[in-house]
PAZA-178127 format. One record per residue (C-alpha): residue number from 1; residue in one letter; x, y, z. Coordinates in nm, 4 decimals, padded with zeros to 6 digits, m for minus. Example, Ala and Ser with C-alpha at 12.3 -4.5 7.8 and 13.67 -1.06 7.14 Angstrom:
<marlums>
+-----+-----+----------+----------+----------+
:   n : res :     east :    north :       up :
+-----+-----+----------+----------+----------+
:   1 :   A :  01.2300 : m00.4500 :  00.7800 :
:   2 :   S :  01.3670 : m00.1060 :  00.7140 :
+-----+-----+----------+----------+----------+
</marlums>
This chain:
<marlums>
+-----+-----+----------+----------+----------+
:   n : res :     east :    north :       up :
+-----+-----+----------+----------+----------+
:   1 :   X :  10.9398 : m12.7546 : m07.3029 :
:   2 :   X :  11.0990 : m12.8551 : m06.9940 :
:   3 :   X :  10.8498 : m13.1211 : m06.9253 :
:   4 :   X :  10.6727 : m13.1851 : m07.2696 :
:   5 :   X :  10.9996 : m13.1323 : m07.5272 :
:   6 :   X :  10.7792 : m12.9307 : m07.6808 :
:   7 :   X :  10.8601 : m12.5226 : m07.7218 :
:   8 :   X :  10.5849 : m12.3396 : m07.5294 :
:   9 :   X :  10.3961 : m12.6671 : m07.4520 :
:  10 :   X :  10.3141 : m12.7942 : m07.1127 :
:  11 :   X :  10.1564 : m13.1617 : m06.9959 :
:  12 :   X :  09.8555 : m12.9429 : m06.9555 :
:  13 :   X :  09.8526 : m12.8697 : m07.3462 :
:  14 :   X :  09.8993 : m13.2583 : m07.4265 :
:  15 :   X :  09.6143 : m13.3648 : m07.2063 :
:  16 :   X :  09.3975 : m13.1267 : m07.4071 :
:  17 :   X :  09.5150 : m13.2831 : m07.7280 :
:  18 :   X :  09.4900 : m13.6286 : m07.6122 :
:  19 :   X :  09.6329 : m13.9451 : m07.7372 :
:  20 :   X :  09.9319 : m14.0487 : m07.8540 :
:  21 :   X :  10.0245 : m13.7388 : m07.6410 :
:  22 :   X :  10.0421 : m13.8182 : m07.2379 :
:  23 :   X :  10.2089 : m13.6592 : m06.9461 :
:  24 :   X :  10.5409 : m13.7337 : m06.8147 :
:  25 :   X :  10.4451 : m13.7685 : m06.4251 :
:  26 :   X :  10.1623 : m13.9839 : m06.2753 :
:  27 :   X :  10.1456 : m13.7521 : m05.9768 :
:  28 :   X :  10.0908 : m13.4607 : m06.1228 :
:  29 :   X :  10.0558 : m13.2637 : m06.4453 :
:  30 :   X :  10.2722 : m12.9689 : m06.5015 :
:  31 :   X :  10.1675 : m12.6664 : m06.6417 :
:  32 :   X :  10.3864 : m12.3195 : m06.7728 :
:  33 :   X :  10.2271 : m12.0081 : m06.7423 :
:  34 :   X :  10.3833 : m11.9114 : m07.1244 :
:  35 :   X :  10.3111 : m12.1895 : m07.3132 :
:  36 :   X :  09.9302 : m12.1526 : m07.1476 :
:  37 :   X :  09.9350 : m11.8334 : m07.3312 :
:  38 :   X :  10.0945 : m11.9336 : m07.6268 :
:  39 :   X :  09.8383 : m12.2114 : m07.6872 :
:  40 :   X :  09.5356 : m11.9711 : m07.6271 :
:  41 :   X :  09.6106 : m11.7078 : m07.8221 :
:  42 :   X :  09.7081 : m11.9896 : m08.1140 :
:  43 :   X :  09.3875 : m12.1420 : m08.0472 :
:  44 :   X :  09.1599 : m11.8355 : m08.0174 :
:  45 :   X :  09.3541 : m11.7788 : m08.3731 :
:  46 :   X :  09.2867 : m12.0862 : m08.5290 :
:  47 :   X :  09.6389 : m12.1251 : m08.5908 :
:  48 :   X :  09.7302 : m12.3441 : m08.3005 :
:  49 :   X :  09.7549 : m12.6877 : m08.5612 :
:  50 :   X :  09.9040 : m12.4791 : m08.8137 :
:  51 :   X :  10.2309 : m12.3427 : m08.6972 :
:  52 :   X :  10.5531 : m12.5076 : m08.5580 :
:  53 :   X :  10.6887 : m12.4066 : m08.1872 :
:  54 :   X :  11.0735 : m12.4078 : m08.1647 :
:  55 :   X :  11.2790 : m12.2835 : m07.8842 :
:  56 :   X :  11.5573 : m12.0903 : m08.0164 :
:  57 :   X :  11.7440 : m12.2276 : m07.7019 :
:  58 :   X :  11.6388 : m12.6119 : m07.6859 :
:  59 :   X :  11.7386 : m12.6764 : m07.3736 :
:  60 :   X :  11.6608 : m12.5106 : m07.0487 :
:  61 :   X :  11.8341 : m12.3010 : m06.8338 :
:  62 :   X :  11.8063 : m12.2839 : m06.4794 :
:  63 :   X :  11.9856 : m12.1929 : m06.1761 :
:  64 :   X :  12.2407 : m12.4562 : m06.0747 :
:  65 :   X :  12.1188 : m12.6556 : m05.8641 :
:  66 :   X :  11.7286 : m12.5244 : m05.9056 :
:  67 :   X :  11.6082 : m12.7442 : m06.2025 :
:  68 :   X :  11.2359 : m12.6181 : m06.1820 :
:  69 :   X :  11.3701 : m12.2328 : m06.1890 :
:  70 :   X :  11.4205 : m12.0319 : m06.4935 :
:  71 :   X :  11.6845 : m11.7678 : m06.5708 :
:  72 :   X :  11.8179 : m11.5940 : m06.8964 :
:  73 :   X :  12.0122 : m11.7940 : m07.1364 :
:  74 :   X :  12.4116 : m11.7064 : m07.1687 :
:  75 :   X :  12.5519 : m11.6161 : m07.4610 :
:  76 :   X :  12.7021 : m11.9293 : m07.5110 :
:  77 :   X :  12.3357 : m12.1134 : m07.4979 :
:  78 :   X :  12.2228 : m11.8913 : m07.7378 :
:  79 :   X :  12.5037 : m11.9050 : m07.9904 :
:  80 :   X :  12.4653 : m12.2990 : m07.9552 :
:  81 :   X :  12.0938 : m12.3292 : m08.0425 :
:  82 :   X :  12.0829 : m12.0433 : m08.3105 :
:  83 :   X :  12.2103 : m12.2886 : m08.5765 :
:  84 :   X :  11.9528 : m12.5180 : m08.4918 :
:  85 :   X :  11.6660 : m12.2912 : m08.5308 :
:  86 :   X :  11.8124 : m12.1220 : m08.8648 :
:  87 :   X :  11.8405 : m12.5238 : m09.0202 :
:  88 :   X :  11.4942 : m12.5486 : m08.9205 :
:  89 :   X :  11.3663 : m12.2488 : m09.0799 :
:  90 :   X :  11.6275 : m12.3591 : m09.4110 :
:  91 :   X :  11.4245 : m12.7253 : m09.4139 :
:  92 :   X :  11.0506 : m12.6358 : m09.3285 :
:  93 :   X :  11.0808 : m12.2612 : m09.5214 :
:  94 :   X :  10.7982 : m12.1632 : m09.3448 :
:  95 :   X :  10.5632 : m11.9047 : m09.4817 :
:  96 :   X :  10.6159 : m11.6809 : m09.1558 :
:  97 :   X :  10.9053 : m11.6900 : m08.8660 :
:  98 :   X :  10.8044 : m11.4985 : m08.5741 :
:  99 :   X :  11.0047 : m11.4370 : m08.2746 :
: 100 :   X :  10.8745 : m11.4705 : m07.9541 :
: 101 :   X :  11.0542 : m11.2490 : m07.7417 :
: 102 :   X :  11.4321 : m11.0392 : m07.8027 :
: 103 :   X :  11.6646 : m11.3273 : m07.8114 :
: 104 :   X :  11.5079 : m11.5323 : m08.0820 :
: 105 :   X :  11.4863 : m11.1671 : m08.2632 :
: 106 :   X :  11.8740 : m11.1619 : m08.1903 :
: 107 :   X :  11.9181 : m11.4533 : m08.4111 :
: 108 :   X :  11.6477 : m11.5540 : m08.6322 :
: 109 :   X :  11.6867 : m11.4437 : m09.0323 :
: 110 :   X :  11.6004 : m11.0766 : m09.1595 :
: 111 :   X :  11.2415 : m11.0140 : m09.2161 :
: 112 :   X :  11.1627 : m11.2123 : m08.9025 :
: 113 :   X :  10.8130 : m11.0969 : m08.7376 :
: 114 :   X :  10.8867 : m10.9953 : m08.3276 :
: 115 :   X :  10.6368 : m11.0404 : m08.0709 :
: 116 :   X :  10.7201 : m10.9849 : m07.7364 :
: 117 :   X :  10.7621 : m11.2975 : m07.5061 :
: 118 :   X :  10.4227 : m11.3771 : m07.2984 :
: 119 :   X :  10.6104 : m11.3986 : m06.9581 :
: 120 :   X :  10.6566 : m11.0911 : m06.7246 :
: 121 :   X :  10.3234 : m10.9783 : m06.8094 :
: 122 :   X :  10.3554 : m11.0112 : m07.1832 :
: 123 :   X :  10.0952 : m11.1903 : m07.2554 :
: 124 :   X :  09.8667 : m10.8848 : m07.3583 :
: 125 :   X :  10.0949 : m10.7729 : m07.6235 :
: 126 :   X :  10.1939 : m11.1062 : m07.6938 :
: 127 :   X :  09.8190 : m11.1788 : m07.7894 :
: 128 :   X :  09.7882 : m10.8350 : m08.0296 :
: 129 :   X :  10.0899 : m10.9037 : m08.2049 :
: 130 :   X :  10.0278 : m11.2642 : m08.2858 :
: 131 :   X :  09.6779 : m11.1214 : m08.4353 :
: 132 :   X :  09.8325 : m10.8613 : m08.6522 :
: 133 :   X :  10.0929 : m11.1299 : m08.7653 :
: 134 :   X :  09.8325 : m11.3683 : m08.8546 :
: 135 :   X :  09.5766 : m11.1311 : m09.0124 :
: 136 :   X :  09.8449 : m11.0067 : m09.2178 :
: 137 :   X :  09.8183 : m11.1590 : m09.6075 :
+-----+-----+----------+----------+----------+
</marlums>
């Protein structure tokens, strides 16, 4: 999201898709190891035109003064954004929520689907519980 505004979607991901979709940066186009995964497993799924990607914290936290690093959210970031997300589910009333990782579990509605996040080596069990969610009826 940093560089697309897209949840789990890097310039690498719009290329793919083509137009009206094109990269931020002439020089070079950026790419995020978890949205790569994300959009593979969707793909691989046939789901990856069929679902919506929402970050339950829309912005992106990063060390201060380190705008390409990443780091965990405070408290405070993710009280902000959890209203967001919930008014999102409330207006698209999606058939399926699914968390991607704890702290979207820590705020998304009861009877939310967990998968763990694909970072940190999660993309394994990332990719088998995105299959059992979607092969569910």
């Amino acid at each position: 999201m940093r560089w697309s505004g897209i949840a789990f979607t890097s310039e690498r991901d719009l290329l793919r898709w083509g137009a009206p979709y094109r990269t931020t940066c002439a020089a070079r186009t950026w790419s995020e190891p978890s949205g790569t995964i994300v959009h593979k497993v969707l793909a691989e799924l046939g789901a990856e035109h069929r679902v919506i990607l929402w970050n339950t914290v829309p912005t992106h936290p990063h060390r201060p003064g380190e705008p390409l690093s990443n780091r965990r959210p405070t408290i405070a970031e993710v009280e902000a954004g959890a209203p967001l997300a919930m008014r999102l589910v409330e207006l698209v009333r999606p058939r399926t929520v699914v968390a991607v990782g704890r702290i979207a579990e820590s705020v998304l509605p009861a009877g939310t689907a967990y998968v763990r996040h694909p970072a940190n080596a999660g993309g394994p069990a990332f990719r088998e519980g995105m299959r059992a969610i979607l092969a569910a009826p």
